[in-house]
N, C-alpha and C positions, 0 to 999 in steps of 0.2 A: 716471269709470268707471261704465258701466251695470251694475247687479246688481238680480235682484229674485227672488221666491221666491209660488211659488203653491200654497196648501195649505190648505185651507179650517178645517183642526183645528190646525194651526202653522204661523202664517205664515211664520215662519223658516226654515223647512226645502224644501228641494228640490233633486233631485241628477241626473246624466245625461241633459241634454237630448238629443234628439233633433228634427230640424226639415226638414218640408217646404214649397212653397207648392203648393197643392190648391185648384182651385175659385175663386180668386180673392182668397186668402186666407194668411196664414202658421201651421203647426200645430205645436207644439211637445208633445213628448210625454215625460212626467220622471218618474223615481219618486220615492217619494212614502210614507211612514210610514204600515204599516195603520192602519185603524179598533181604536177600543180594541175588545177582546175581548167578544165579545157582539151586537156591532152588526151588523145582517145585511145591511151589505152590501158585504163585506169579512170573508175569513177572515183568519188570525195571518199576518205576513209583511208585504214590500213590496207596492206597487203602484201603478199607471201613470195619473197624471194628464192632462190633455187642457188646453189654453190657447191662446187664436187672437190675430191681431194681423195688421195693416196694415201696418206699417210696419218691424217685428222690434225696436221698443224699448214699446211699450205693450202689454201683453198682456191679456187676459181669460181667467177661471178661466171652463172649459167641464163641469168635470165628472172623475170617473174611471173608470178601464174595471173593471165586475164581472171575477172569475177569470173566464177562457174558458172551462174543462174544470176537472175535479177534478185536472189536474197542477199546477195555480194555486193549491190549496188551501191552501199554506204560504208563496204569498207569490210575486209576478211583478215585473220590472222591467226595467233596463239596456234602453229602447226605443230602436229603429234605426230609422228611419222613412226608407224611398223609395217614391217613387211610381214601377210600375212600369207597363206596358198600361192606364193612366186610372183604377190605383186604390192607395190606401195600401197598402203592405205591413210590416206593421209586425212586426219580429225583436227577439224579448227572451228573457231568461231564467227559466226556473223558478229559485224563490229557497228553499233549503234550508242554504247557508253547508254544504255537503256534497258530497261525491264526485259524489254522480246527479244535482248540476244541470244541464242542456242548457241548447241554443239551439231556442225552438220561434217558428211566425210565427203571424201571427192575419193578414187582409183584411179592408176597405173603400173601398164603394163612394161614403163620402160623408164619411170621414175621420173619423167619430165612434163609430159601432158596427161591431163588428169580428166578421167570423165568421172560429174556429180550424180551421187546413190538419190536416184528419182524421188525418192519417200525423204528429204531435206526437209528441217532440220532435225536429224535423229532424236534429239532429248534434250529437253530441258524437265527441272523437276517442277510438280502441281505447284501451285500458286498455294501458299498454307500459312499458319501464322509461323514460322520459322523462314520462311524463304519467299520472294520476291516473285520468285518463277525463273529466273535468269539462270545460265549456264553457260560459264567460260572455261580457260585456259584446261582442254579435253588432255586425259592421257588414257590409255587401251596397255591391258597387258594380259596374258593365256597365265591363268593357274587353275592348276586341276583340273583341267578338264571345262573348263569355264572363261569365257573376257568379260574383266571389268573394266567399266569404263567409269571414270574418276574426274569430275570436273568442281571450279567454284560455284558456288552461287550469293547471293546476298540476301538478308531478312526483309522481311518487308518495308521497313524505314529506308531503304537502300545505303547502311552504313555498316554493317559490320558483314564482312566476308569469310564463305564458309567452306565445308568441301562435302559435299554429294556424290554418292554411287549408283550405277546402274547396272544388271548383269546380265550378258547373253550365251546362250548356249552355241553362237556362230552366227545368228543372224545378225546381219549389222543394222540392217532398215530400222525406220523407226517403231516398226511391227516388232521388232526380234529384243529389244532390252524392257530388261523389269526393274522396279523400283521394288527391292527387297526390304527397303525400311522408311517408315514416314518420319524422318530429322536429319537433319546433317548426322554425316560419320566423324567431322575433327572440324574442328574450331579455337578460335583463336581463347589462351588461357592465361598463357605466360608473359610479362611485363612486357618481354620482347618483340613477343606477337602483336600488340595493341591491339586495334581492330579486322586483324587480316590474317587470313590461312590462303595461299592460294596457289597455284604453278605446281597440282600434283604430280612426281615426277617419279614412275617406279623401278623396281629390278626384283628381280628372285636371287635371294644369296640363305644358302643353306635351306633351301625349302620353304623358305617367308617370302613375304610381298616384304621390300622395304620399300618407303615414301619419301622423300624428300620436298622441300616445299618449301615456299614463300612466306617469310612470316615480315607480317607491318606489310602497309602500302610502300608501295615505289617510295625510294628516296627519303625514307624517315627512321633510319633507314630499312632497306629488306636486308633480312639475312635468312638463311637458308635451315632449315632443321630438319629431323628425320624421325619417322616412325616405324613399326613391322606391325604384320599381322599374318597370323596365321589361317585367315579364310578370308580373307579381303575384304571385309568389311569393319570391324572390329581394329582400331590401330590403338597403339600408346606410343609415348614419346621415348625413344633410345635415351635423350638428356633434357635436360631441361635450359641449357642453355645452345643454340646454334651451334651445327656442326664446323658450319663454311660463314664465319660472320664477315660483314663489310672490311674492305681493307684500313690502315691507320690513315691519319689526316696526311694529305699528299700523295697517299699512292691514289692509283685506275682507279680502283675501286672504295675510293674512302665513302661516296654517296650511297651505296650497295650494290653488294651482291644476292644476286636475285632470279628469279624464275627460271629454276633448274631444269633440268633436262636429263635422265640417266639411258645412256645408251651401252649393250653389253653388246659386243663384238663377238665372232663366229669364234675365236677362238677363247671366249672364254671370260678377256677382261671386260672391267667396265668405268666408265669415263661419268662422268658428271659437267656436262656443260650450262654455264649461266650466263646472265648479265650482268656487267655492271658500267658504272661511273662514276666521277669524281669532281661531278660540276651540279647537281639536283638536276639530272635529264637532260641538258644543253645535246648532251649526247650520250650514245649507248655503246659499244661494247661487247662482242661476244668470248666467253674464254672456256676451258676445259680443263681437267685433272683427271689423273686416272685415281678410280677409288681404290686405294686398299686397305680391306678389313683387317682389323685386330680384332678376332674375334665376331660379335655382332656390331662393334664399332667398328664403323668409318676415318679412315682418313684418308689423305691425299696429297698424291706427288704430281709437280709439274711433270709437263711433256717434253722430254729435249727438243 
């Protein structure tokens, strides 16, 4: 099993990959535990690490991205990272562990320094009795002719976590997405899920959006399940039990595995990268498999 963790202050610690290849190269992008308090370069909160690699199992520590804007000021994370028209577009959230977290994007042209889309924070959904208003852990993907863009949110009790759509026809500002339906699109049903759907994480295989996703909160534990849909809004579940569940007691990942990541490579494969641990959070863990299907089923082989 490949796992490894890039943090220059705790090596242990790293959570929410997000992966493109750019340039000739592969860019992983992860939050990341602010600087202690004082340090200028990083204010209190999360924030979004940078790491490159050749081959998707050795990686190198490139650095982390300063806040974009003062909406970063308490902390940014959960990176979605696609290469759209020849440049990074990278969707994460403002981090407050609050009602008013959104989903805002930042660009680049060279997959390292980022400039933030003026119109921040793109989207969150209305305040309604289904939803809280909040919107986390962003994923972006083109079908048909259309990007959805796919984030959590919470009810209004702020206790059970949900997943929300929004659809653009290319505008990314917060002018350019629509809210196609007034309720969450998937929610937590299944014993496993308890209170939580979240870490939407998609791919195109055979002409469907598949989803993969977060089910339970961190560490109780998450494990990973998957859904398709054929117009991107509308999912069912492929099983009803986790695809990728937490490892046995003693392995990395006996605490969970969690908040996927599906990244499809130029030629064609595609990988699934998570978190996990095996302590309830002491520390985190980044790892990958590449997916392959049987059919509409998943499964997955380690990386040599």
């Amino acid at each position: 099993m490949m796992k490894f963790s890039m943090n220059e202050r705790n090596p242990e610690y790293a959570k929410d990959p997000g992966v493109v290849r750019f340039n000739g190269r592969y860019l992983m992008y992860y939050s990341v535990p602010a600087y202690p308090e004082g340090d200028p370069r990083r204010a209190k909160g999360w924030g979004i690490g940078i790491a490159e690699s050749t081959d998707l199992v050795n990686w190198n520590y490139l650095g982390e991205l300063p806040p974009p804007t003062h909406l970063e000021a308490k902390g940014f994370c959960a990176p979605a990272a696609r290469v759209f028209n020849g440049k990074v577009h990278l969707f994460y959230q403002t981090y407050t562990a609050t009602k008013v977290d959104a989903i805002c994007l930042a660009v680049s042209e060279d997959g390292i320094h980022f400039t933030p889309e003026p119109t921040n924070p793109i989207f969150h959904p209305p305040v309604s009795d289904w939803s809280c208003g909040r919107a986390i852990d962003a994923d972006v993907i083109e079908y048909k002719g259309k990007f959805y863009l796919y984030a959590a949110t919470r009810d209004p009790e702020f206790k059970i976590q949900k997943l929300v759509v929004a659809v653009s026809e290319g505008d990314f500002s917060a002018n350019g997405w629509t809210f196609p339906c007034n309720k969450s699109i998937f929610y937590p049903e299944l014993p496993w899920e308890q209170e939580c759907i979240e870490a939407p994480a998609t791919c195109i295989h055979n002409d469907k959006i598949y989803m993969f996703y977060g089910g339970a909160y961190n560490n109780r534990p998450q494990q990973i399940g998957c859904a398709v849909s054929t117009d991107g809004i509308h999912f069912e579940r492929i099983s009803d039990e986790p695809v990728l569940p937490c490892g046995k007691p003693g392995e990395w990942n006996s605490s969970e595995s969690g908040h996927p990541y599906a990244f499809t490579d130029d030629d064609g494969r595609q990988y699934l990268f998570f978190q996990g641990n095996n302590d309830k959070g002491k520390t985190w863990y980044l790892s990958c498999k590449e997916i392959i299907w049987q059919g509409d089923m998943p499964t997955f082989k380690d990386l040599d």
